[in-house]
N, C-alpha and C positions, 0 to 999 in steps of 0.2 A: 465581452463585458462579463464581469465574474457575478455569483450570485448576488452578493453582499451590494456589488451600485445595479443590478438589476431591481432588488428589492426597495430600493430608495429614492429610483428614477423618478425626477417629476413631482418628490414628494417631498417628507419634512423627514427633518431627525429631530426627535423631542431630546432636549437636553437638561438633566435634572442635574444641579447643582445645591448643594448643602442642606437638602433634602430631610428632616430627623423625624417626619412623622410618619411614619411605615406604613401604617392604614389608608393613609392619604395618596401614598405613593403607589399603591399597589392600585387601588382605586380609579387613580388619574391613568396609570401603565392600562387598566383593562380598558378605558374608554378608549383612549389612544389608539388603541391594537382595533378594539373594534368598530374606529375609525378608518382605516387602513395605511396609521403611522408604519413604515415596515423597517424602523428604527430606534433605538430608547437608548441614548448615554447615560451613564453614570458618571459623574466626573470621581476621579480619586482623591480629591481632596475635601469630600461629602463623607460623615461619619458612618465607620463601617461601609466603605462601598464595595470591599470586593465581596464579603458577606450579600451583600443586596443585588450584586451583580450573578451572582449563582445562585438563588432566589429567582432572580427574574427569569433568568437565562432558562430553567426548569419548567418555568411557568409559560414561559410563550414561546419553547421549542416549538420546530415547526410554524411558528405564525407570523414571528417577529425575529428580528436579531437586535440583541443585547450587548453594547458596549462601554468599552471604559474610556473615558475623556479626560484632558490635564496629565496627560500620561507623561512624564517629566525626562524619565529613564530607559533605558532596555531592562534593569529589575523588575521595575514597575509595569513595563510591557507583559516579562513575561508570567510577573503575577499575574497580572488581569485575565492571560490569557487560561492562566489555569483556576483560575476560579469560574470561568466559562464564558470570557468576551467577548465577541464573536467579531468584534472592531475593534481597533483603537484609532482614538485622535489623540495628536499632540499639540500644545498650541506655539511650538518652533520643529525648526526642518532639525534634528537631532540623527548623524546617520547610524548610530549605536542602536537605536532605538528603531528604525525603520529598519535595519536588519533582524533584529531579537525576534519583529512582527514575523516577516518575513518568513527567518526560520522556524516560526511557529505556522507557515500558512494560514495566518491571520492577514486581513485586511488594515491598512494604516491608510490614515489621515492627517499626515502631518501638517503642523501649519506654514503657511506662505505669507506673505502680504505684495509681493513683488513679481514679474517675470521672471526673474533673475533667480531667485528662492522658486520659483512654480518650475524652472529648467531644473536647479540642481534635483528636485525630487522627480523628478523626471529619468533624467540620470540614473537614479539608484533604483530605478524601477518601478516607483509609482504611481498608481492606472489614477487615482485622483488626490486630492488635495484639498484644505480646507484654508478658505480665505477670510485671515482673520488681521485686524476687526473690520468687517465689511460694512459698516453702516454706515461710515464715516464716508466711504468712496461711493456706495451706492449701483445701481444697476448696470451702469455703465462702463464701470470699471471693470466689471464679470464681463460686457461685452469686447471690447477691446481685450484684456486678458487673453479670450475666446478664439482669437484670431490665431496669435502664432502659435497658437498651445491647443488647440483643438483634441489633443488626442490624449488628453488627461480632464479626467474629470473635476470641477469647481463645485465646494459646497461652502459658499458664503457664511457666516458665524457672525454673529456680536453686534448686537444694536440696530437688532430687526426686529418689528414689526410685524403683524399679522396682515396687515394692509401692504405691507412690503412685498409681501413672500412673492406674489404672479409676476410683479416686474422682475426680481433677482431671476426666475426663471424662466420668462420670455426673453431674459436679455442671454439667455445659454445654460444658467447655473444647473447640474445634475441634478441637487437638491438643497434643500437650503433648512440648515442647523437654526434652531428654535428652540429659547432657555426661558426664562419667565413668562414672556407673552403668549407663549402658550402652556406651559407645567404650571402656571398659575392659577389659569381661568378653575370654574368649578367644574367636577367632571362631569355634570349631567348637562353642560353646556360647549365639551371637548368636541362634540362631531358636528356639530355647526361652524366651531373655530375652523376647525381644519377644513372643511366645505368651502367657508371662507376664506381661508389662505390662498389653497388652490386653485381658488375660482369655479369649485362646482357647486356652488351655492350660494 
């Protein structure tokens, strides 16, 4: 297991989308962290994200890893990566794109919704995957998935819940990606949410 799904095992990836209050954001990032989020996307289609992505990246060296999301391209890959991403997600199997990471010995999470998309990135070598949009299909469909795919990691995306999160990951998911329901809440109430997610509190 590489460091990047070690550090996410079992846990969440906060996912900040169109994000413009920089105060807020950094605010919510430190509760997070010192939560034990031990992931934070920036989507690239959020103002100034590679700016905010090497910002963060600086800031929770060492504690957290800092990634970029909506990653469209292999330019855009390899932007992200050099402003200091430490991930990328895509939210289609792109192999242009999943090489760029690659060659950058970055971490990718391309998106899937199928076996059939979960093989092909399998195929071109990679260790996990993001199953998007997973709300719709629910925990069951990460179970099954689970079976013939075992040896690639699933992190569910899109139309979860805080109440969701323990089923996505009792039903197998690595970790499971969280955009408003939780980058929303207030910060001074972030490590109760995620207590809650994960069921240690």
């Amino acid at each position: 297991m590489t460091p990047f799904l070690d550090a996410i095992h079992g846990g969440i990836v906060a996912i900040f989308r169109g994000e413009t209050d920089e105060a807020r954001l950094i605010e919510t990032c430190d509760a997070l962290v010192a939560a034990g989020v031990g992931a934070v996307e920036i989507t690239l289609d959020s103002p100034g994200a590679l700016a905010t992505i090497e910002q963060l990246a600086r800031r929770f060296a060492g504690r957290a890893r800092v990634g970029a999301g909506t990653v469209l391209d292999a330019d855009a890959a390899r932007q992200a990566v050099q402003a200091g991403a430490s991930f990328i997600v895509a939210p289609g199997l792109d192999e242009a794109t999943v090489r760029a990471a690659q060659q950058a010995d970055t971490p990718i999470l391309p998106g899937v919704f199928t076996a059939t998309e979960a093989l092909a990135a399998r195929r071109l070598g990679c260790t996990a995957v993001k199953l998007f949009p997973a709300g719709p299909v629910g925990p069951g469909y990460v179970k099954a998935l689970r079976g013939p795919i075992a040896d690639v990691a699933i992190v569910p995306t899109g139309g979860i819940g805080l109440a969701d999160v323990r089923g996505y990951l009792d039903a197998g998911a690595h970790a499971v990606g969280l955009g408003s329901a939780l980058t929303k809440v207030p910060p001074e109430r972030i490590g109760a949410s995620v207590r809650q997610a994960v069921g240690d509190g």
